[in-house]
C-alpha positions as CSV (number, residue, x, y, z in Angstrom):
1,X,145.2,15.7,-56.0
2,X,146.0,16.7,-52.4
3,X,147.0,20.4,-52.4
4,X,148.8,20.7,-49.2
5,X,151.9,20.1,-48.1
6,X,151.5,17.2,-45.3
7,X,148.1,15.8,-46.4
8,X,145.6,13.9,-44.2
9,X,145.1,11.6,-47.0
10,X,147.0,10.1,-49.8
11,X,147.0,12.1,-53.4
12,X,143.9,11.5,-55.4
13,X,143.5,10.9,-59.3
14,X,143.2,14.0,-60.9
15,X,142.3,13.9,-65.2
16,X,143.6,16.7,-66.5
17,X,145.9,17.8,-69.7
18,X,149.8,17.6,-69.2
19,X,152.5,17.8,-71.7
20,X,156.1,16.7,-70.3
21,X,158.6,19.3,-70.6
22,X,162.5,19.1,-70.4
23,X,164.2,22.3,-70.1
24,X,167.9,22.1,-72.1
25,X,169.8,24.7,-69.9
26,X,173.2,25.9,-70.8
27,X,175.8,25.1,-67.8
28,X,177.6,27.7,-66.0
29,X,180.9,28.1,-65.3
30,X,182.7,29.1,-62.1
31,X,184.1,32.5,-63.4
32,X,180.3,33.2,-64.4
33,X,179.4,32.0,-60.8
34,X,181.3,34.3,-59.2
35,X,180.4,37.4,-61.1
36,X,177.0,36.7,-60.4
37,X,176.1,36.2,-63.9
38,X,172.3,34.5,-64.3
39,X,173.1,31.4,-65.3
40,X,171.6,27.7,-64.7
41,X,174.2,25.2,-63.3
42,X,172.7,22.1,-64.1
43,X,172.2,21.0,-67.8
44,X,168.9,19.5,-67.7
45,X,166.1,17.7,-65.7
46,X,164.7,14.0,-66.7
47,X,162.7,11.8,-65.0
48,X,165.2,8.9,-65.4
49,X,164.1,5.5,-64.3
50,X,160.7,5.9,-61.7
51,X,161.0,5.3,-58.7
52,X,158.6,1.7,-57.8
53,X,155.2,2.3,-57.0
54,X,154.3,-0.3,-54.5
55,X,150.7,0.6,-53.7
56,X,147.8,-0.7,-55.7
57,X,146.1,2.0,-54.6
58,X,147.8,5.2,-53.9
59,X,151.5,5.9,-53.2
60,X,153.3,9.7,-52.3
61,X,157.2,10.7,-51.8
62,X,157.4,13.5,-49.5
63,X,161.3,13.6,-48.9
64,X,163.9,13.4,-50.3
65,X,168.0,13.8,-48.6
66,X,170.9,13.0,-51.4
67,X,174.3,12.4,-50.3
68,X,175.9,12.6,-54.0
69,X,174.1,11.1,-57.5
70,X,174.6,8.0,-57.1
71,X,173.2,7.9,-53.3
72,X,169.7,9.4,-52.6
73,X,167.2,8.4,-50.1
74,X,163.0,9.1,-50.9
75,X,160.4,8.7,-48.2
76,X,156.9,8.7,-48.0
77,X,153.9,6.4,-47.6
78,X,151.9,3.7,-50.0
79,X,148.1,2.3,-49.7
80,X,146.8,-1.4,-50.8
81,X,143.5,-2.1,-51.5
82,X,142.1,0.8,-49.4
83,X,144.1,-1.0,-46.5
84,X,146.4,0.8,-44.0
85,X,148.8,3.3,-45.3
86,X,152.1,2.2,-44.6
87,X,155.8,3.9,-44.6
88,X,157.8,4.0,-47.6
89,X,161.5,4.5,-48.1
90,X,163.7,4.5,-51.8
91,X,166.8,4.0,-52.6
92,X,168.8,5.1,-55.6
93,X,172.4,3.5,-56.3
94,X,173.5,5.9,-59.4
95,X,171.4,2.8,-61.3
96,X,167.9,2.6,-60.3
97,X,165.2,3.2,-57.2
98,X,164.6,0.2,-55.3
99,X,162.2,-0.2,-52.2
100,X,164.0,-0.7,-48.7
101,X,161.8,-2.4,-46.2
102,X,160.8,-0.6,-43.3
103,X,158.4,-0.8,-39.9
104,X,155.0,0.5,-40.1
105,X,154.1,0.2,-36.5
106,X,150.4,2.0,-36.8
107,X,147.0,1.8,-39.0
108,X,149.0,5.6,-40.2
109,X,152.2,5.5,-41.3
110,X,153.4,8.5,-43.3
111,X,157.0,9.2,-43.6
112,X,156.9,13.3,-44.3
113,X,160.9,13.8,-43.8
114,X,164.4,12.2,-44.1
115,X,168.1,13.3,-43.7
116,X,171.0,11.2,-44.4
117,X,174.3,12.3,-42.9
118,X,176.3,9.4,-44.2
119,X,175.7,6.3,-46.5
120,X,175.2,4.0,-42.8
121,X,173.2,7.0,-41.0
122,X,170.3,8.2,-41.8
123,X,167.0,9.4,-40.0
124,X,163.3,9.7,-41.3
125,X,159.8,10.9,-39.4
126,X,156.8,11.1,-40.1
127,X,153.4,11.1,-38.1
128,X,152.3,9.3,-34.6
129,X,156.1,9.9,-33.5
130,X,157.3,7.8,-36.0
131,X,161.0,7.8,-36.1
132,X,163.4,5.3,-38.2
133,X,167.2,5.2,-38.6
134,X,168.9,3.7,-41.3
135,X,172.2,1.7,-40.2
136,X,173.8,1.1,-43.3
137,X,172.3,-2.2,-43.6
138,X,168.0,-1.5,-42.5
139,X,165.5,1.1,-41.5
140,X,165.0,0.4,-37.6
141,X,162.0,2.0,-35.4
142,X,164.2,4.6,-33.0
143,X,162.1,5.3,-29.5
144,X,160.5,8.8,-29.7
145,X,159.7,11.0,-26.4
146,X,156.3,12.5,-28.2
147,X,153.3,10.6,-30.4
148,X,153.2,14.5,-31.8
149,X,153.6,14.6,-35.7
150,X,156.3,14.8,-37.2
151,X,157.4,17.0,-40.8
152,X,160.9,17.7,-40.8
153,X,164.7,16.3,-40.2
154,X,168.0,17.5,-40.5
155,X,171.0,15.3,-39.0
156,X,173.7,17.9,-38.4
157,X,176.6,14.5,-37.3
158,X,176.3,11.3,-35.8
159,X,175.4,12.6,-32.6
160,X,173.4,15.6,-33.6
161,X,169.6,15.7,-35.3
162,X,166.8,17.7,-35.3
163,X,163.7,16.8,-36.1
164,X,160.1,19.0,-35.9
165,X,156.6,19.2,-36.3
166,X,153.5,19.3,-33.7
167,X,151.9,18.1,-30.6
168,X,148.5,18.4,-30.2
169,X,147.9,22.6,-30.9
170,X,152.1,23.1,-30.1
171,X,155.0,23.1,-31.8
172,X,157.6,20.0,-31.3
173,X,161.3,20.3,-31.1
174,X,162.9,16.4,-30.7
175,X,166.6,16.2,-30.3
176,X,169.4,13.4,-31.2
177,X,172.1,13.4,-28.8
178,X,174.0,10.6,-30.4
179,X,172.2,8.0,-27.7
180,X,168.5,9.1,-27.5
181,X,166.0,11.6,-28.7
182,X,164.6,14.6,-26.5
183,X,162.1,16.7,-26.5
184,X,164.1,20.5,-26.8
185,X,161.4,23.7,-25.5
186,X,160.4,25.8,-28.5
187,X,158.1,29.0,-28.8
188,X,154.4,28.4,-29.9
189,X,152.9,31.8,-30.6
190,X,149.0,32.1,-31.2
191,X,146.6,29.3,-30.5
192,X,147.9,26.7,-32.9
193,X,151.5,26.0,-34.2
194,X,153.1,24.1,-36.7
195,X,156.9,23.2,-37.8
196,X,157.1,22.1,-41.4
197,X,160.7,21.9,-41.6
198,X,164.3,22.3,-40.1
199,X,167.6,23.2,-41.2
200,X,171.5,22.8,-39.2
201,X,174.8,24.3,-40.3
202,X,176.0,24.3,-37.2
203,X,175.5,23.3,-33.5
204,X,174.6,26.5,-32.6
205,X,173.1,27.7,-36.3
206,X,169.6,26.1,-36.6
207,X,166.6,27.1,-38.2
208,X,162.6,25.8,-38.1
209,X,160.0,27.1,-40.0
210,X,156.1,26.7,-40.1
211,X,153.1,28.5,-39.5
212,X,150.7,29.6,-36.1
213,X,147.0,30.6,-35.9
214,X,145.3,33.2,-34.4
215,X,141.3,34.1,-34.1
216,X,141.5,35.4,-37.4
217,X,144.0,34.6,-39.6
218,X,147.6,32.5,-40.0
219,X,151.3,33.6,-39.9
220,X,154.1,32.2,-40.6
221,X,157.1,31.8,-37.7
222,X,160.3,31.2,-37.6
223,X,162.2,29.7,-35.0
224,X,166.4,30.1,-34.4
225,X,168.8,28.0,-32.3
226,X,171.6,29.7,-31.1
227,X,173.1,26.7,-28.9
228,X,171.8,27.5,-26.1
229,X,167.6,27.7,-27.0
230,X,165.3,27.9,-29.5
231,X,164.1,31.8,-30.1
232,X,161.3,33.4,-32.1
233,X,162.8,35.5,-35.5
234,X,161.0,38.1,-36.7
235,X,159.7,37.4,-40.2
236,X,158.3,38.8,-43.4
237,X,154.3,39.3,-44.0
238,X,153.8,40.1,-47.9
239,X,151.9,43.4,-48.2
240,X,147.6,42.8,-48.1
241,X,147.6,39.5,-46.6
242,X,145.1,38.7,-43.8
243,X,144.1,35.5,-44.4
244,X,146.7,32.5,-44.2
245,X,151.0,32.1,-44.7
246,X,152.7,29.6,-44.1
247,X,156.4,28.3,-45.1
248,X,156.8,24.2,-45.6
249,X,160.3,24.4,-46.7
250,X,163.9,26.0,-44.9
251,X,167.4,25.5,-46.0
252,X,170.9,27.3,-44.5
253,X,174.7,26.8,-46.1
254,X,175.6,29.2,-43.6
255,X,175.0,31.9,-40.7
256,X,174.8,34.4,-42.9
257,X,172.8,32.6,-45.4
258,X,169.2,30.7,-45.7
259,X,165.8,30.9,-47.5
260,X,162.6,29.5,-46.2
261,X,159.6,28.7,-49.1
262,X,155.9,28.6,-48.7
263,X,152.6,29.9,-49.4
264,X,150.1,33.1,-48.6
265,X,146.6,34.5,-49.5
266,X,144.7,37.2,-49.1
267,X,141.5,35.6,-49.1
268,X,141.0,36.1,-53.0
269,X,144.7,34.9,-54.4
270,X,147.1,32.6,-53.6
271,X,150.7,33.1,-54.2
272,X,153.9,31.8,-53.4
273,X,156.4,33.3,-50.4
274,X,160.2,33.3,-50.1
275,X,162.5,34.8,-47.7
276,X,166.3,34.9,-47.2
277,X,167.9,35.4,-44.2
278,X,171.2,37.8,-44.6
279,X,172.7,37.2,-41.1
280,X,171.0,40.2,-39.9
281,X,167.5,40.0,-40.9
282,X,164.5,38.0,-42.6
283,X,163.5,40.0,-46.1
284,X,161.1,39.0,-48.3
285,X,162.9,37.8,-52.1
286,X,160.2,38.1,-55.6
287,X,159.2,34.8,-56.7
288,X,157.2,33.4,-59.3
289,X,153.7,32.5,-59.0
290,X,152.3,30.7,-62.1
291,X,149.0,29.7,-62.5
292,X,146.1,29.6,-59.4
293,X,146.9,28.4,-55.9
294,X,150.8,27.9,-56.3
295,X,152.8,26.9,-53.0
296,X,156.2,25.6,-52.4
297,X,156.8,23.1,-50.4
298,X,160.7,22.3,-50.3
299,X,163.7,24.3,-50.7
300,X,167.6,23.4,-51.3
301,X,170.5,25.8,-51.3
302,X,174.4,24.9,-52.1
303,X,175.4,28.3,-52.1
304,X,174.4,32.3,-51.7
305,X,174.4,31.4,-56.0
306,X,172.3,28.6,-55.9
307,X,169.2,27.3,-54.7
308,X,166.0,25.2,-56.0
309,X,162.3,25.3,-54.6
310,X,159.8,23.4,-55.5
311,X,155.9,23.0,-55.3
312,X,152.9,22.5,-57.4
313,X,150.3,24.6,-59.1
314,X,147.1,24.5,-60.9
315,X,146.9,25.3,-64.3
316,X,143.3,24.9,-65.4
317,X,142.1,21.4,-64.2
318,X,145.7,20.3,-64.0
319,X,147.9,20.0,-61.1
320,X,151.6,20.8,-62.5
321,X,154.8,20.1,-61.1
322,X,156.8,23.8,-60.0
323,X,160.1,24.5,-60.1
324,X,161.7,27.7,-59.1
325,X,166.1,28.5,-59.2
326,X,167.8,31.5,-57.4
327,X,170.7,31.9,-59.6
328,X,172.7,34.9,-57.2
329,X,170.2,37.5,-58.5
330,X,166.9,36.4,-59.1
331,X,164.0,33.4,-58.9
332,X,163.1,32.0,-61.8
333,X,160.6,29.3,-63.1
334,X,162.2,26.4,-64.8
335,X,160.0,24.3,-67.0
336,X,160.8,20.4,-65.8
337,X,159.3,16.9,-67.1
338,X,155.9,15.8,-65.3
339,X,154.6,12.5,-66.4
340,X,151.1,11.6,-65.9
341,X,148.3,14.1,-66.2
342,X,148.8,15.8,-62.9
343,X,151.8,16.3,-61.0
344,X,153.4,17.9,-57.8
345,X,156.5,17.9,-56.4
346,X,157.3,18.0,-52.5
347,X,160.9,17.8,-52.0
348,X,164.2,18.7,-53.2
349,X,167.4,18.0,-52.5
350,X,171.1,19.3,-54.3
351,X,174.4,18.3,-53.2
352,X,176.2,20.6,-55.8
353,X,175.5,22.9,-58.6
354,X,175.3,20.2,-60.9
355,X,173.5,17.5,-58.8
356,X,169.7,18.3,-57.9
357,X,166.8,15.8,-56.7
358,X,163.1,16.1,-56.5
359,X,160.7,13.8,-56.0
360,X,156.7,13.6,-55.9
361,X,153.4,12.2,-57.2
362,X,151.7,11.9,-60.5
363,X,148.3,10.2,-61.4
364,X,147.2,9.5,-65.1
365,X,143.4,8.9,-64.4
366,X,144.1,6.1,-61.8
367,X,145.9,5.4,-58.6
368,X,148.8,7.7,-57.8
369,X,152.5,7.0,-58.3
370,X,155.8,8.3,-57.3
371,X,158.6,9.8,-59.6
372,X,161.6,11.8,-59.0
373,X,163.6,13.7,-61.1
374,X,167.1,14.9,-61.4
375,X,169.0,17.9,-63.0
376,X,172.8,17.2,-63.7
């Protein structure tokens, strides 16, 4: 099974021990909310009904956007018979996943992002400039102004997205005006950059986060827009690392409030990163790190009470499925279901306290399928 977060290739079958877990959590109620108390809002996580699995050979979600539970868009890519791998987009109804046709102009085709600002408009992007919009009716191919890769999305209105990733050894800023996309000037520290994901409150609150290299080692960076341009923020570096960070994930509900989620080593271990932004500053929050070679790769916040990440770690031979909550005071590992033998998730999305999305891939011996899970 891939490890990173925007793999080259599609997930490989791992064989490995996994037993599916469902963790019964008692819900929380406002009062508790607002005294801070520790408390998980949802009641549980399930699988539900999977998501189709339309590649005989491999198939990945990598994003997910969910407007309420009964309206939640999944993205990603499928492979048959060792062919080309081609775009992938899911829908759930509030009934079941079905598979929603879209172009797959290139032999490449991975969908790595998608943001849905209304049930007729949505965007999702994903390598080669690849850039679809869903109308309400069908995913359509949307000109780009870059072939530069593409990770992350955020549609902030109608006439307002974001979306980021890389050009060649740059970062890549693309812009939707409400007519056409644009390529927006960003920093690109180092000798190699990387945006991973983006995040809008506002049009002039926006963050992206990702990673740049120098001759010896990798940071992570952070990017602000203030509505005017798009500015370097200073951010965190755990204590001892000198090796390689990088943060995959970013979600904001307001100026004054956003985490970012990723990974960082030292050469020996790997562990996991978060950071919150307070409206003054970038600080480094404790997080679980279970197992060897944990990483988040997605982040969701509803509130300053409540946020989900969400990544993978290796537990033995097994790939598991990670799940972390900020509850007001803390991060904690939750214990979800993860069918097959190996599992990862790469995206999360929660529209309320009580309505939470992930989605990923699992493998039991053989090809690779999707799933998704929900906590309500």
């Amino acid at each position: 099974m891939s490890r990173q977060r925007h793999p080259s290739t599609v997930l490989g079958a791992v064989a490995a021990a996994l037993s599916a877990m469902a963790l019964l959590i008692t819900p929380v109620t406002a009062g508790a909310m607002e005294a801070g108390t520790p408390a998980l809002p949802c009641v549980s996580w399930t699988t539900g009904a999977l998501p189709p699995s339309p590649g005989a050979v491999d198939n990945e979600l990598l994003g997910v956007s969910a407007l309420s539970a009964c309206n939640v868009w999944a993205v990603g890519i499928y492979r048959n018979d060792n062919s080309a791998l081609l775009s992938l987009a899911e829908h759930w109804n509030g009934t079941s996943w079905k598979v929603a046709p879209t172009p797959s102009p290139s032999t490449i085709n991975f969908l790595r992002a998608v943001s849905a600002f209304s049930p007729g408009d949505a965007w999702a992007v994903g390598d080669n400039g690849l850039i679809l919009h869903w109308n309400g009716k069908k995913w359509s191919r949307v000109g780009s102004p870059s072939t530069g890769n593409l990770n992350g999305v955020d549609a902030v209105s109608a006439t307002s997205a974001w979306a980021v990733g890389r050009s060649g050894n740059r970062t890549l800023i693309l812009h939707w005006n409400g007519k056409k996309w644009s390529h927006v000037a960003s920093p690109s520290p180092g000798t190699e950059g990387v945006l991973d994901a983006v995040t809008a409150t506002s049009a002039r609150n926006a963050w992206a986060v990702g990673a740049f290299s120098t001759a010896t080692t990798g940071k992570t960076l952070i990017l602000h827009w203030n509505g005017r341009k798009w500015a370097r923020s200073p951010s965190p570096t755990p204590s001892g690392t000198n090796i390689e960070m990088t943060l995959d994930g970013v979600a904001a509900t307001s100026a004054s409030n956003a985490w970012a989620v990723g990974t960082y080593s030292n050469g020996t271990i790997q562990q996991t990163i978060i950071v919150r932004w307070n409206g003054r500053t970038w600080k480094q929050a404790s997080s679980p790190s279970p197992g060897q070679e944990p990483f988040l790769s997605g982040v969701s916040a509803t509130s300053a009470s409540n946020a989900w990440a969400v990544g993978t770690y290796l537990a033995g031979t097994a790939d598991l499925s990670l799940i972390e909550h900020w509850d007001g005071r803390a991060w904690q590992q939750v214990i979800g279901p993860g069918p097959g033998s190996a599992s990862g998730l790469s995206s999360v999305a929660a529209t309320s306290a009580s309505n939470v999305w992930a989605v990923g891939t699992f493998s039991i011996g053989g090809p690779s399928q999707v799933f998704a899970i929900h906590c309500c």
